[in-house]
N, C-alpha and C positions, 0 to 999 in steps of 0.2 A: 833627544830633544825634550826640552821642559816648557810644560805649559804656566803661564800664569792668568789667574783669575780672582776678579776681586773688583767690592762697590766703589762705589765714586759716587758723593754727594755732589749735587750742586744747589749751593744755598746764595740767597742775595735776596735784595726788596722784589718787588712787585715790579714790573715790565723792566728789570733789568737785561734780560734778555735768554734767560735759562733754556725754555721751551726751545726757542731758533738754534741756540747751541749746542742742547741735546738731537735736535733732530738732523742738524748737521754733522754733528760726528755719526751718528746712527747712520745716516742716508734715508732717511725714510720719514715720512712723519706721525711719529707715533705719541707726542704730546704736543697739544692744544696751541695754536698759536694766533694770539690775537693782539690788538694792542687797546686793550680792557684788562687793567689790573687785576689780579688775584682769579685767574683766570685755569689755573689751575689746580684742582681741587684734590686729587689722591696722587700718592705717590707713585707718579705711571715709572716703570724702568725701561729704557732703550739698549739692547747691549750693541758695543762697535765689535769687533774683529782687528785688532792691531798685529800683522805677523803672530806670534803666537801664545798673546795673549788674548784674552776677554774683556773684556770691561764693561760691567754693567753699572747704569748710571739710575741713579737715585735722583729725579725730578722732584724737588721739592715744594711747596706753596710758596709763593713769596713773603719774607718776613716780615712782617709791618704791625702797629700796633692795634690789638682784637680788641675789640669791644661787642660781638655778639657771640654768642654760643659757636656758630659754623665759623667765624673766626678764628677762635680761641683752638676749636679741633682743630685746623690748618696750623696754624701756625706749631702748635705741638707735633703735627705730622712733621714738620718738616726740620724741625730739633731732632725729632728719632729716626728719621732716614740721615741725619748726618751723625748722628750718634750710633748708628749701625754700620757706616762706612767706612772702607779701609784708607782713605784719600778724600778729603773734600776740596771744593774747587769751591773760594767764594770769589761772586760774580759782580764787579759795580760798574754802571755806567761812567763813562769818561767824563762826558758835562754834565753831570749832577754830582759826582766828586764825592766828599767824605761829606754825606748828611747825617743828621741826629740818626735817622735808621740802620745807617751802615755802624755809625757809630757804637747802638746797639746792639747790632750783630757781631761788633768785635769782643762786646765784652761778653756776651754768650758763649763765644768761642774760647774762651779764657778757658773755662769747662771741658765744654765738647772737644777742643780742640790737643787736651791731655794724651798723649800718648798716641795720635794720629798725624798723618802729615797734611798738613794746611798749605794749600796754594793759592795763588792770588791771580784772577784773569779780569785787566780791566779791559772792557769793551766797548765798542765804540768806538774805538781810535779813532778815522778816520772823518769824526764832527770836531775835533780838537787839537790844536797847533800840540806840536812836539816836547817844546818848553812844560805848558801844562802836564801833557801826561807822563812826562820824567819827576816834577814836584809832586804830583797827584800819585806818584809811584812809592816815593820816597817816604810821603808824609803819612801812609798806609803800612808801610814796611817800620816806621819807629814808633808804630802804634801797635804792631803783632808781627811774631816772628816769623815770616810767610819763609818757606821753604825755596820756593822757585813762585816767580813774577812772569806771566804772558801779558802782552798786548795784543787782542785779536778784535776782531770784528767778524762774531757767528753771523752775522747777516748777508757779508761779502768772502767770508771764507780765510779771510787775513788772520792766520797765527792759528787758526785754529790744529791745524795738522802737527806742529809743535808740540800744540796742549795734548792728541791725541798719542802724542808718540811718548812722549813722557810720562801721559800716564798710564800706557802699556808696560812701560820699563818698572813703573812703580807698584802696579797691583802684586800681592804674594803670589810667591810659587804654588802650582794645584791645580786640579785638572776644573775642565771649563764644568761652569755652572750650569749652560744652556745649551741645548743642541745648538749646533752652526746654525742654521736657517731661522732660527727663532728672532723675532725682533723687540717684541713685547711682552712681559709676563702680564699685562694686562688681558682679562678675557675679553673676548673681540665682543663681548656684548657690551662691557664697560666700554671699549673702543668709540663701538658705535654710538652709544646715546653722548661721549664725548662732542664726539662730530658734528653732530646733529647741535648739542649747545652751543658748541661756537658758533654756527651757521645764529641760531636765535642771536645771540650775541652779539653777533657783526650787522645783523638785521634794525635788532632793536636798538642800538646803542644804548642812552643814557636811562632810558625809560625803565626796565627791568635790571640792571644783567643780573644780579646775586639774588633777587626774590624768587625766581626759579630753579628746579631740577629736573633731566630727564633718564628716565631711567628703560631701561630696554625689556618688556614683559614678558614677548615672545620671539622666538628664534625658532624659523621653520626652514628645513632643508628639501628644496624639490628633486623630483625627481631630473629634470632637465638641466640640473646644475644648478639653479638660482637660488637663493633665498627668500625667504617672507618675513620680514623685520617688522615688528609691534613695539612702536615706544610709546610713551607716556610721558607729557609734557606736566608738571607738577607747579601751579603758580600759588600765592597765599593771598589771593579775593578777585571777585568777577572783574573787577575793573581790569586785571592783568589778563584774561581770559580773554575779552575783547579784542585787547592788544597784542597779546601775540598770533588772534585768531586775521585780524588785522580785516581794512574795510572788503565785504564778499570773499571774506576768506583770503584773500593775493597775498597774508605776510605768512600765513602757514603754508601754503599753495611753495611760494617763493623758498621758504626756508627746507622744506620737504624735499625740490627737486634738488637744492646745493647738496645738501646732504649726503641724499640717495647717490650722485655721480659720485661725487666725495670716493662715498663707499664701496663703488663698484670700482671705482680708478684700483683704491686701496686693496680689494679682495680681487679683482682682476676677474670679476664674471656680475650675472644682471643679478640686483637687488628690488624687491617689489616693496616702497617703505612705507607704513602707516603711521601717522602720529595722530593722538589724542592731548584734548589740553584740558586738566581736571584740576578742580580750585581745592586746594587744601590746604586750608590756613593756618597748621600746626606742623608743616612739612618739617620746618626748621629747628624741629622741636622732637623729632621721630626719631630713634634711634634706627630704624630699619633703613632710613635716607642714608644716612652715615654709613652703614657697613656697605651699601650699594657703592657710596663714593669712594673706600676705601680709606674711611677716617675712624677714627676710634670714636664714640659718642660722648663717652667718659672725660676723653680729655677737651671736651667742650664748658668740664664746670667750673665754673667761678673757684 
């Protein structure tokens, strides 16, 4: 019996739907899902189990055009997790179609896409009459040579097991990268202050999302089986301190207890969480932030 094992990018814009569809082939959810663009920040990987292959999947930042530093890092991350992949899967929404941004994600691909096999998953299907997403298929396919075309909807589950089967068959022959039981090569402390941001995220909507970081300080293991999580909310001036500290404390109170379940659903035993919220108004600017998020600093320069 031969094993196969081997990455899988998936690349597309901003809430095209990556996250939902990584964690649906995964089972699990081990990248960030919200519906706040650019939402997620380092390259988490999910591996599936397909008969007896691996597949470990490269979550990339959505691609869109940077204009600040933490930007700029994203977006480079997420050219080099497709440029380190054996298989990319680019991902577009059904009714947003071919925009300027996919557009320039095809000719990126011109590049990246040299000597690897490129497939195309639009999703969404099921917002969109049939007519469209056969033209919207078409007019994709004479713009780049996509290898194999799905239609799926990661949100409903539609086509996705397709996508997952094909690309078991197409990772290289070689033994698995990851023990069986592993789900994320993310360490569960980047996990955590993940969790915890989206929670702030889904809280704050429009107010913050990207002027903050949270980063996880300490990790204590009890004796009674629990944990003692220390994170550190990171915002850049008092007026965001206020706000996520929110009126008598109830939006950190609020965001604190999502989390902590979150956490304990995920790790499957009690979590005791603290968060702190410290104004630091050159976070964005740290190099130490970056390697926390899993971003390179460097490719943040102009």
């Amino acid at each position: 019996m031969s094993t196969r094992a081997g990455f899988v990018a998936l690349i597309g814009e901003p809430n095209a739907g990556k996250s939902t569809l990584l964690n649906r082939m995964v089972g699990a959810k081990v990248s960030i899902v919200t519906h706040k663009v650019q939402t997620t920040r380092a390259r988490i990987r999910g591996v599936a189990m397909e008969g007896d292959s691996q597949i470990v999947f490269v979550d990339t930042p959505g691609l869109f055009q940077p204009r600040r530093r933490l930007d700029r890092a994203m977006v480079a991350a997420a050219w080099g997790g497709a440029a380190d992949a054996d298989v990319v899967v680019l991902l577009i929404e059904a009714q947003r179609g071919l925009t300027e941004g996919v557009e320039r994600i095809l000719e990126g691909l011109q590049d990246i896409g040299q000597g690897r096999k490129v497939a195309l998953a639009i999703n969404k299907i099921d917002r969109v009459q049939a007519e469209v997403l056969l033209g919207l298929s078409q007019k994709l396919n004479d713009l780049y040579p996509f290898v194999e075309t799905f239609m799926i909807s990661a949100e409903k589950g539609h086509g996705v097991e397709a996508l997952r089967h094909w690309l078991a068959s197409e990772v290289p022959e070689g033994p698995w990268l990851y023990p069986e039981d592993q789900i994320a090569d993310l360490p569960m402390r980047m996990i955590a202050a993940e969790m915890t941001r989206e929670k702030l995220t889904l809280r704050l909507h429009q107010e913050l999302p990207y002027q903050l970081t949270v980063e996880t300080e300490a990790w204590e293991e009890r004796k009674d089986g629990s944990a003692k999580i220390d994170q550190l909310i990171y915002v850049v001036r008092d007026g965001h301190k206020g706000i996520v500290l929110g009126n008598k404390g109830e939006t950190i109170k609020a965001v604190s207890k999502a989390a902590r379940e979150e956490l304990e659903e995920f790790l499957g035993r009690k979590i005791h969480l603290f968060l702190q919220v410290k104004v630091r108004p050159n976070w964005l600017d740290e190099a130490e932030r970056y390697s926390e998020m899993g971003l390179d600093f460097k490719d943040g320069n102009t």
